[in-house]
C-alpha positions in Angstrom: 114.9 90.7 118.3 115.4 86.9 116.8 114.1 86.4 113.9 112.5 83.1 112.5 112.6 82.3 108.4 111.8 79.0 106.4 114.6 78.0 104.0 113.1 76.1 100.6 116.3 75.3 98.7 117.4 71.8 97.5 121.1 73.1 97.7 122.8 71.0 101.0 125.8 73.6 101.3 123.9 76.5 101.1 121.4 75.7 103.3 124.5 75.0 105.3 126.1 78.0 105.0 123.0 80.5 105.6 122.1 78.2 108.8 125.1 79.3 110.3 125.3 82.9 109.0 122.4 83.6 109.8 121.9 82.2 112.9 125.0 84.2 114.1 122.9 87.1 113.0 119.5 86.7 115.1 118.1 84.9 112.6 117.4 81.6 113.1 116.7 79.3 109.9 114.6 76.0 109.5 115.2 74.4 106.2 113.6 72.1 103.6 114.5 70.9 100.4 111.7 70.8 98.6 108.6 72.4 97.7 106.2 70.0 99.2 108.4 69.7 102.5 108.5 73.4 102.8 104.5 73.9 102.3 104.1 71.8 105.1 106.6 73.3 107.3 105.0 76.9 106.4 101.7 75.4 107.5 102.8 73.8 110.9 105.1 76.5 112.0 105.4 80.6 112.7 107.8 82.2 110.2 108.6 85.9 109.7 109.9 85.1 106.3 110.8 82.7 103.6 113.7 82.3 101.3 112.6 80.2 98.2 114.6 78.6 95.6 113.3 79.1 92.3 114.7 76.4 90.7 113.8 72.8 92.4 113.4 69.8 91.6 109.3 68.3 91.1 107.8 71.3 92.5 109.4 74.6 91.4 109.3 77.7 93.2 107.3 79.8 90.9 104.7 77.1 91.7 105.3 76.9 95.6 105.1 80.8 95.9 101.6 80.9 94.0 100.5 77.8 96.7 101.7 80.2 99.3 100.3 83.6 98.3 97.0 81.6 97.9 96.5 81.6 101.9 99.3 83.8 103.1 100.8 87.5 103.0 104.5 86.1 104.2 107.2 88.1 103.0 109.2 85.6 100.5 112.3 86.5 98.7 113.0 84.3 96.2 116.7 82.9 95.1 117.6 82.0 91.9 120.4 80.7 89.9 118.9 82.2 86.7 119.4 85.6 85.2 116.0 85.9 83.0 114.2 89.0 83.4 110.9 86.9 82.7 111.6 85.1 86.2 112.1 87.6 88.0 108.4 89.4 86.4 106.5 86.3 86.9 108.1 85.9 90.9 106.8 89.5 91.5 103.4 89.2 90.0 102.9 86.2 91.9 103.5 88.1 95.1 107.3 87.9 96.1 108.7 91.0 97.9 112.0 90.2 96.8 114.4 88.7 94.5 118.2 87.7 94.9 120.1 86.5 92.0 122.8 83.6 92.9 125.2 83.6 93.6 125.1 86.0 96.2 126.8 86.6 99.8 125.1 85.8 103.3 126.2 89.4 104.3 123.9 90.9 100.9 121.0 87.9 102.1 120.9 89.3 105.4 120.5 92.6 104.4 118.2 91.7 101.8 116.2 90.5 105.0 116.3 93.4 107.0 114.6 95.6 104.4 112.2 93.2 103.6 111.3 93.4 106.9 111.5 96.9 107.5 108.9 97.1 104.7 106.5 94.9 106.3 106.7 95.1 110.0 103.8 96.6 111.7 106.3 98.8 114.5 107.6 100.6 110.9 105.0 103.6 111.1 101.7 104.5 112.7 100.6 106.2 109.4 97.2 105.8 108.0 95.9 106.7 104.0 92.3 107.6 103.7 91.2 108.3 99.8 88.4 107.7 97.7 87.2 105.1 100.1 90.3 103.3 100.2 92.2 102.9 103.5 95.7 101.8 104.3 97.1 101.1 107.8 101.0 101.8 106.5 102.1 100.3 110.2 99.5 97.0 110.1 100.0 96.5 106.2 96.5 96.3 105.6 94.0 98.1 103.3 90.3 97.9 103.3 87.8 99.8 100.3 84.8 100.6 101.9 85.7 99.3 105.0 85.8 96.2 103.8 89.5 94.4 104.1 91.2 93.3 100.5 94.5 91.3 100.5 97.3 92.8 98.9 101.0 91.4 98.2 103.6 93.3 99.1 104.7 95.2 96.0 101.0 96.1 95.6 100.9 97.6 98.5 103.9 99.8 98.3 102.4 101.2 95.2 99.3 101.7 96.3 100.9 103.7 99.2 103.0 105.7 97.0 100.1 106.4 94.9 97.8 107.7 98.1 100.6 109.8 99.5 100.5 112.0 96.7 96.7 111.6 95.5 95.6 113.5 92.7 99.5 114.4 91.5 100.7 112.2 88.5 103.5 109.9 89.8 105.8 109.0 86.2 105.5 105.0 85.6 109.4 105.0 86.0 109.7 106.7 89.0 107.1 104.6 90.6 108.7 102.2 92.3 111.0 104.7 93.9 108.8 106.3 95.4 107.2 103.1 96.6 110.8 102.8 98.6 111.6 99.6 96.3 115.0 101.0 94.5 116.2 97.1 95.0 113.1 96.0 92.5 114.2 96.5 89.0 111.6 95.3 86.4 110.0 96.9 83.1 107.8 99.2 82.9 105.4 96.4 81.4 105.9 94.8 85.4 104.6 97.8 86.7 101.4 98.1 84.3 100.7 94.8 85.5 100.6 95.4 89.0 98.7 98.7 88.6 95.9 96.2 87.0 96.0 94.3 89.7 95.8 96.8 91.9 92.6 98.1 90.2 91.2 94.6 90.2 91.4 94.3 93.8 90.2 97.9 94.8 87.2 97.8 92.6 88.1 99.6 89.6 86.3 98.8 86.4 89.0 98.2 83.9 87.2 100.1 81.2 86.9 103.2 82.9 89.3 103.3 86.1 88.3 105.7 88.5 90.5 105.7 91.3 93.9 104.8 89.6 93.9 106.5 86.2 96.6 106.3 83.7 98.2 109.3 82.1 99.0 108.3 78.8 103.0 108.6 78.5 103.3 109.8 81.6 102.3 107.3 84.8 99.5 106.9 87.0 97.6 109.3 89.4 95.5 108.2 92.4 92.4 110.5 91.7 91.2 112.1 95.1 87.5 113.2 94.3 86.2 110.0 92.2 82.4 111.3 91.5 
């Protein structure tokens, strides 16, 4: 099946280059060199995903992602020329589902893609998480508490799916994203923590006395079953 993604990268060549790539590859590529051009393209087209440049001139894309995750679940893998940990934190926490260092190959791009979208697409699994009034349509990607529907980035919700799988057993803070199936994300364990508080945020837990998602001091997190 063709694939459609939205290129944000102010680097000519490479848009160049992954036009042709990928377009060989059933993935056909639209591009824009900016932040501002791309925003606009995401809002007047259909995308599966977007590739976004981190570093841009005027408007960077730490800023365009946050812009984007404020009315949209896209996937987004972000590309970057720069090595720093701290980017790579701050692109996850703002919602991307993926990050590629540069330079990298069109072959490793692609396949970047293909998990990304692996992850995501609704045809995946039919499986469905019911806990502590929290429900998770693994197949859709969605999750309602209460039966009412919260948004979720991706990362968030591969925890939270990791977690529900194996409800009331302590999953270890290191092994978390593993079992979440994101082995390509590698972050601190500070990363994680943050997401978990997010996640709490957005499922109703009070911070001061979590009582879905509970911390195990030393240990990880567990996803408490029976919450009265």
């Amino acid at each position: 099946m063709s694939l459609r993604a939205l290129l944000i990268d102010d680097d000519a060549r490479l848009s160049e280059l992954l036009v042709s790539y990928l377009g060989d590859h059933d993935v056909a590529i639209d591009a824009a060199r900016d932040g501002a051009s791309g925003l606009d393209a995401l809002a007047r087209g259909t995308y599966d995903l977007v590739l976004l440049d981190v570093m841009m001139p005027g408007m960077d894309g730490l800023e365009v992602l946050r812009r984007i995750r404020q009315k949209s679940v896209i996937p987004v893998i972000m590309l970057t020329a720069r090595g720093d940990e701290a980017d790579k934190v701050v692109g996850l926490e703002l919602g991307a589902d993926d990050y590629v260092p540069k330079p990298f190959s069109p072959r490793e791009l692609l396949a970047r893609i293909r998990a990304v979208l692996r992850r995501t697409q609704p045809e995946v699994t039919s499986e469905r998480l019911s806990v502590a009034g929290v429900e998770v349509d693994v197949g859709a990607r969605t999750a309602r508490v209460a039966g009412e529907g919260i948004e979720l980035t991706g990362l968030e919700l591969d925890i939270l799916v990791a977690l529900m799988r194996r409800a009331g057993r302590v999953v270890p803070r290191e092994a978390l994203l593993s079992e979440a199936g994101r082995d390509d994300v590698v972050v601190s364990e500070r990363t994680v923590d943050v997401h978990i508080s997010h996640l709490r945020k957005k499922i109703g837990d009070d911070p001061r006395a979590p009582s879905r998602i509970r911390t195990v001091r030393g240990v990880g997190y567990v996803f408490v079953k029976d919450t009265a």
